[in-house]
C-alpha positions in Angstrom: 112.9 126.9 -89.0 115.5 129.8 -88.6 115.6 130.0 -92.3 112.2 130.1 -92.8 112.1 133.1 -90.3 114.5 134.6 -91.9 112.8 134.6 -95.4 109.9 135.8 -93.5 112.0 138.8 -92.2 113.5 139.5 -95.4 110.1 139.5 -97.5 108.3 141.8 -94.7 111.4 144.1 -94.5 111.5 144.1 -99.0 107.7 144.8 -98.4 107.8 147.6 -96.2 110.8 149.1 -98.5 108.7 149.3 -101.8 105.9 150.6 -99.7 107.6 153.7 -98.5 109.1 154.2 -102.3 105.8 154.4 -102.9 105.0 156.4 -100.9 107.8 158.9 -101.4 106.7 158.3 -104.9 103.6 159.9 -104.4 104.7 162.8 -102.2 107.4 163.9 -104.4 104.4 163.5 -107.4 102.5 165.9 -105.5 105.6 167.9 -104.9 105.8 168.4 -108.8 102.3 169.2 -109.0 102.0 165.7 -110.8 102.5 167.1 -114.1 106.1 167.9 -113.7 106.6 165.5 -110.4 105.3 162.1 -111.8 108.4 160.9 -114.4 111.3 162.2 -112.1 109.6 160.7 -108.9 109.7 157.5 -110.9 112.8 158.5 -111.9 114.2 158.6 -108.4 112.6 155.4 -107.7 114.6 153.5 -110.2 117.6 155.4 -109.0 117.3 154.0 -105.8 117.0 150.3 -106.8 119.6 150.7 -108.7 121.8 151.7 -105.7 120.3 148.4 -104.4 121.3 146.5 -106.0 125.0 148.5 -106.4 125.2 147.8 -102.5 123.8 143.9 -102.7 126.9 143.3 -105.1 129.5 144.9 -102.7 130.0 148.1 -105.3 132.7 150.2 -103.3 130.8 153.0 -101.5 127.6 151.9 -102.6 126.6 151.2 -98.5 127.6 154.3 -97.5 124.2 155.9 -98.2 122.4 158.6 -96.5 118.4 157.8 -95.7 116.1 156.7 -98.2 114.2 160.1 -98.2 117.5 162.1 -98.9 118.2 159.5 -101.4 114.8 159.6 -103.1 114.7 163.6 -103.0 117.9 164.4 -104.1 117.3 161.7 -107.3 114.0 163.8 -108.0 116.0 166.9 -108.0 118.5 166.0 -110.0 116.0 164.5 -112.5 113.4 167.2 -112.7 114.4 168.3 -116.0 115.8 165.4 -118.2 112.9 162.8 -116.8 110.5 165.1 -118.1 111.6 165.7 -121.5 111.8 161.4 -121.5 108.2 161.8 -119.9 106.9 164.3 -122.6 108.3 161.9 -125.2 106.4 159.1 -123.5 103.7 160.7 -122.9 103.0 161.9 -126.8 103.8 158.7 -128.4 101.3 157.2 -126.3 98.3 159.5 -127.4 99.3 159.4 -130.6 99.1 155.2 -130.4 96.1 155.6 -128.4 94.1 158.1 -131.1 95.1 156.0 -133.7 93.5 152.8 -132.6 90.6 154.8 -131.8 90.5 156.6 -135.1 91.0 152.9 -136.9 88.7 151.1 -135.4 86.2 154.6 -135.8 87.0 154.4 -139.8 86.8 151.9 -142.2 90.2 151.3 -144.2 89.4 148.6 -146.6 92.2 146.3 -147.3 94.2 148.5 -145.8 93.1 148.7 -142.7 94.6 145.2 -141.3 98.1 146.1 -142.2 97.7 149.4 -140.9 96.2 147.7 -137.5 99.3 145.4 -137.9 101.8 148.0 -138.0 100.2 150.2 -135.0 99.8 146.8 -132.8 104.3 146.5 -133.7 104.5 150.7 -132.5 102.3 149.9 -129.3 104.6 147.0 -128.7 107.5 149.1 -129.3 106.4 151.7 -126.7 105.5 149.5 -124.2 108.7 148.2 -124.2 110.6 151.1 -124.3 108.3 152.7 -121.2 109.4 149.5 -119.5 113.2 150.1 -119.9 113.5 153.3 -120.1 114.2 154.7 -116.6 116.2 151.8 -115.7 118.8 152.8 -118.6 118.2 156.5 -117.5 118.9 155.2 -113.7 121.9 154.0 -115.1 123.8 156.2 -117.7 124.7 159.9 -117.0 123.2 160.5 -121.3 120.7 163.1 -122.2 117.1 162.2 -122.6 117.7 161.4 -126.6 120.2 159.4 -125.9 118.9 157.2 -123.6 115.4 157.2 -125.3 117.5 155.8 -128.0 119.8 153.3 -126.0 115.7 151.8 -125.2 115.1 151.7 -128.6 118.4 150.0 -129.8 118.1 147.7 -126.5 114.5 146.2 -127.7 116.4 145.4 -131.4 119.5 144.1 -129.7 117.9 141.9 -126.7 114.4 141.5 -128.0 114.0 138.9 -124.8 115.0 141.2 -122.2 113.1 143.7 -123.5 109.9 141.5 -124.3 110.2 140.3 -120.2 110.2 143.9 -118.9 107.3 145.0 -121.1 105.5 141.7 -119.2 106.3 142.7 -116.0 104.6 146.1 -117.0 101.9 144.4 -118.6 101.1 142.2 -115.7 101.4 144.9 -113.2 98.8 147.0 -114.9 96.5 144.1 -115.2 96.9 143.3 -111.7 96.4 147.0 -110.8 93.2 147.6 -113.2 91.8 144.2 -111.4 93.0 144.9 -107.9 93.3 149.0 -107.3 94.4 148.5 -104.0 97.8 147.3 -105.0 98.3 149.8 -107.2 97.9 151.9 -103.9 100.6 150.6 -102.5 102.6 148.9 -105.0 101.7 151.2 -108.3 105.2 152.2 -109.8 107.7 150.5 -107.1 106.4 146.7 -107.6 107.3 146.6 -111.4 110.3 149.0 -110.9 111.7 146.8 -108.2 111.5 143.3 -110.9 112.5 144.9 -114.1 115.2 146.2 -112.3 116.5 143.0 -110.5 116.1 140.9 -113.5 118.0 143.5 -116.1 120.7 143.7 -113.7 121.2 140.3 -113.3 121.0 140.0 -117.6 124.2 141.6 -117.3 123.5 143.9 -120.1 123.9 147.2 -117.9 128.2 147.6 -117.5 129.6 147.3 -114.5 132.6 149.0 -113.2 133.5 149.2 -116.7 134.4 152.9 -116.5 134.5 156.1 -114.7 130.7 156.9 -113.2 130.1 160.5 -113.3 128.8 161.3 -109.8 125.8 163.8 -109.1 126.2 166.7 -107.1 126.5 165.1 -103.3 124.3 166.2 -100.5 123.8 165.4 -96.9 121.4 163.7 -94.6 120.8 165.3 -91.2 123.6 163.1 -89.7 125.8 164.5 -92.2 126.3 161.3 -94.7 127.0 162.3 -97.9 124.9 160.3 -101.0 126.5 160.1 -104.4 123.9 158.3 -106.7 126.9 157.6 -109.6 125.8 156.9 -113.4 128.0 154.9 -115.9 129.4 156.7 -119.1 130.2 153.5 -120.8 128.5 151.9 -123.8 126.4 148.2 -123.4 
């Protein structure tokens, strides 16, 4: 029975966790005027799981954390610039993917026009993968934005599995949310975040501890705690 409890305590305390990154996900979206505060609030949020799970594997100095708000803000500070160039990137290939299978199935392109509907159905793959590891590789590696939209790339050639589960999760998150908006309410970024995160860091395909983590600038908490949300410089 105390086990059961405990479960219970631990899935209502994981609960209540994802539902205030949510909601500092959607403050901090505001804060950027959504256009410019929507990718490095998502940022941040993957920043923070990732200290997660840092602190769950007994990284040195990974509990010594300020509170999840000085956390969450100073990620989105930090990552107003770089996860908006990713976001941009993101955010064009997507319309470009989207007009084209509007303007394909608008046009008729003979014999052509299955391979063509082929070969955008392989870039929409592509791109849903890569917008489902992206910011955990970003969360991860102190790179610039080419360089980790690149590691995404080479990560869906190299571990075509891992990448083909995280574009599921994403997959099946959106379908839950387009089916049930509530959850999407509560849940929207942080739910899928929160598995693709958990089960790429237990792939093992993210280096641990396997060279020197470049810190971000530190800040303070009101009780004076100092956060230092560390990236790897090291290659998978």
């Amino acid at each position: 029975m105390n086990r059961v409890l405990g479960w219970h305590t631990r899935i209502g305390d994981a609960g209540l966790r994802l539902a205030y990154l949510q909601l500092l996900w959607i403050i901090h979206t505001l804060l950027g005027a959504v256009v410019f505060g929507a990718y490095p609030a998502t940022a941040a949020v993957f920043a923070v799981l990732r200290r997660d799970r840092m602190e769950a594997d007994g990284w040195a100095g990974a509990a010594d954390r300020p509170s999840v708000w000085r956390e969450f803000h100073d990620a989105w500070r930090a990552e107003l610039v770089s996860a908006n160039v990713i976001g941009v990137v993101l955010t064009a290939g997507w319309a470009v993917v989207v007009y084209d299978h509007r303007l394909l199935r608008a046009v008729d392109m003979g014999v052509a026009g299955p391979a063509l509907q082929g070969v955008l159905w392989l870039l929409t793959l592509l791109l849903l993968v890569m917008s489902s590891t992206v910011f955990v590789l970003h969360a991860h590696f102190a790179e610039s934005p080419g360089r980790i939209l690149r590691r995404s790339a080479v990560l869906t050639i190299a571990r075509p599995v891992l990448a083909l589960m995280c574009a599921a999760v994403l997959a099946v998150a959106l379908g839950l949310y387009y089916v049930l908006p509530g959850l999407g309410i509560v849940f929207g970024v942080v739910a899928p975040a929160f598995a693709i995160v958990g089960y790429v860091w237990q792939t093992g395909v993210l280096p641990r501890a396997s060279g020197d983590p470049v810190p971000l600038p530190p800040s303070r908490d009101d009780a004076g705690a100092t956060t230092d949300l560390s990236k790897e410089t090291s290659r998978v």
